[in-house]
C-alpha positions in Angstrom: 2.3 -85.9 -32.5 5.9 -87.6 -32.4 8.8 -85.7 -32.2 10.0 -86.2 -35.3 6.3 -84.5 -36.4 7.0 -81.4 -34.7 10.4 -81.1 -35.6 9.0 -81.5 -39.7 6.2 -78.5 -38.5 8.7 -76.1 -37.0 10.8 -76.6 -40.8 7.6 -75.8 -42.7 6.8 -73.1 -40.6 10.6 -71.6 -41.0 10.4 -72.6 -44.6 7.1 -70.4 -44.9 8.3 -67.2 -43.1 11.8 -67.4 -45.4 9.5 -68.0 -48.7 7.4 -64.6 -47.4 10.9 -62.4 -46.6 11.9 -62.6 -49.8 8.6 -61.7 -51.5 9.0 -58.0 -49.9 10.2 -55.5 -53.6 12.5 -53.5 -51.8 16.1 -55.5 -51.2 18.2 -54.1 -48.6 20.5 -51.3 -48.7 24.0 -52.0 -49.7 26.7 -51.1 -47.2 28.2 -49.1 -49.6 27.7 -47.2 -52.3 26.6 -48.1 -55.5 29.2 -47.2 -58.7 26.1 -46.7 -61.1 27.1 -48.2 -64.9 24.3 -47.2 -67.0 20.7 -45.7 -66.9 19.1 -48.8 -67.1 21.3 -49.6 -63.6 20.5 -46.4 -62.5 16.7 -47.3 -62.7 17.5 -50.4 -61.4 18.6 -49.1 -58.2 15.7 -46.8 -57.8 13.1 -49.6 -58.1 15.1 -51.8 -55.9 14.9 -49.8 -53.3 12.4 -47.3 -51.8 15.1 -44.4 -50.4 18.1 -43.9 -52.6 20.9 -40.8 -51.8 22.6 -40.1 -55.5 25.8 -38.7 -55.5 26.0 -37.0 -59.0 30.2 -36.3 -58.8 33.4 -35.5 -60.8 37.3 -37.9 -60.2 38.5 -34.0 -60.9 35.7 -32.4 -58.3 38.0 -31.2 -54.9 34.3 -31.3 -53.3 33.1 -34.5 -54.6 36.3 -35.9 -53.1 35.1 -34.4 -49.5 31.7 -35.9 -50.2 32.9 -39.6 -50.6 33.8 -40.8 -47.3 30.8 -39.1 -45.9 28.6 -41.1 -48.5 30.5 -44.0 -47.4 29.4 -43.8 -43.5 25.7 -43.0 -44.8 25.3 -45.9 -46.8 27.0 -48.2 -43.7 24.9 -46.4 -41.1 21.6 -45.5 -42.5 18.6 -47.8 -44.3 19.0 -45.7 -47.9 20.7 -47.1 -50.7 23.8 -44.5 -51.8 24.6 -44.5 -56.1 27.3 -42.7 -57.5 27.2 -41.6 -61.2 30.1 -39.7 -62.9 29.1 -37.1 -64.8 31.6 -37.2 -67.3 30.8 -40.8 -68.0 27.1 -40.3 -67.7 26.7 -36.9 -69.2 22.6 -37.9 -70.2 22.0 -39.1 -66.7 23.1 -35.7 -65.3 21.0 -33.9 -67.8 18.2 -35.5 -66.9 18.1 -34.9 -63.4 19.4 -31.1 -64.3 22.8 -31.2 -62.8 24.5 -28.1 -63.3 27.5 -28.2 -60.5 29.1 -31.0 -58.5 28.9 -32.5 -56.8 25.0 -32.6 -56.8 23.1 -35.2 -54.0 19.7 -36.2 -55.0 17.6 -37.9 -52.3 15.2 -40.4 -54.3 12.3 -41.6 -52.9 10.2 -44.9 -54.1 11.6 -43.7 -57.7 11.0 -39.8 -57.6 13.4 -36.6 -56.5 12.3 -35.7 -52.9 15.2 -33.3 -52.7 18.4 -31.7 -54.2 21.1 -30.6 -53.1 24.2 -28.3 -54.6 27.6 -28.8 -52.9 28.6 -30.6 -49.8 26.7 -30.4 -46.4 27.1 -31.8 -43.4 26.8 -35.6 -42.5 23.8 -34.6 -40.4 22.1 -32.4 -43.0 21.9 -35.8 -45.4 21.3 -38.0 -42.6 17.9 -36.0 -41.6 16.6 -35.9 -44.9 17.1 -39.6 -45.5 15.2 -39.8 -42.2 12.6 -37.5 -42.7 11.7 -40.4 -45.9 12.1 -43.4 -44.2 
């Protein structure tokens, strides 16, 4: 074999293992969160990836406004995805997942409530549950 042969193989093989990353369903986490626009987006987001940490929150919630930069670090630090929905904008979305109180965090995973939470917790307290799923 020349060197121009292997140098064609190594491509094809490179070409190969690209072509097979992206068949994988479950796209990478964003670095930050996701501002959810609709409930088709919302379901969008929970097929597109297998752990999702929802932030169910309020612009006039004093403990949603705690929450956000902690939601921030998780979804820099951590493999979930992190969505946002407003209640007031998405009043039917919050129904559905029987949010009473804000801010509520629901840990999603592979499409289906693994937890719920009421209020803000601690960094920690979200990080281990994301990990206990992941």
């Amino acid at each position: 074999m020349s060197e121009a042969d292997d140098i064609e193989e190594i491509k094809k093989q490179k070409m190969e293992e690209i072509q097979s990353e992206g068949t994988e369903t479950d796209a990478e986490a964003p670095e930050e969160p996701i501002h959810v626009e609709s409930s088709d987006h919302y379901q969008e987001i929970l097929e597109d990836h297998d752990v999702v940490l929802v932030d169910f929150y309020a612009d006039w919630c004093g403990p949603c406004q705690m929450l956000e930069p902690i939601t921030e670090d998780i979804a820099a630090e951590t493999d979930a995805a992190v969505a946002k929905v407003d209640v007031d904008a998405h009043q039917q979305l919050a129904a559905e997942y029987g949010v009473r109180g804000v801010p509520t965090v629901v840990l999603a995973v592979d499409g289906e409530t693994a937890e719920q939470m009421v209020g803000v917790r601690d960094k920690s307290h979200y990080v281990s549950q994301i990990q206990q799923h992941t």
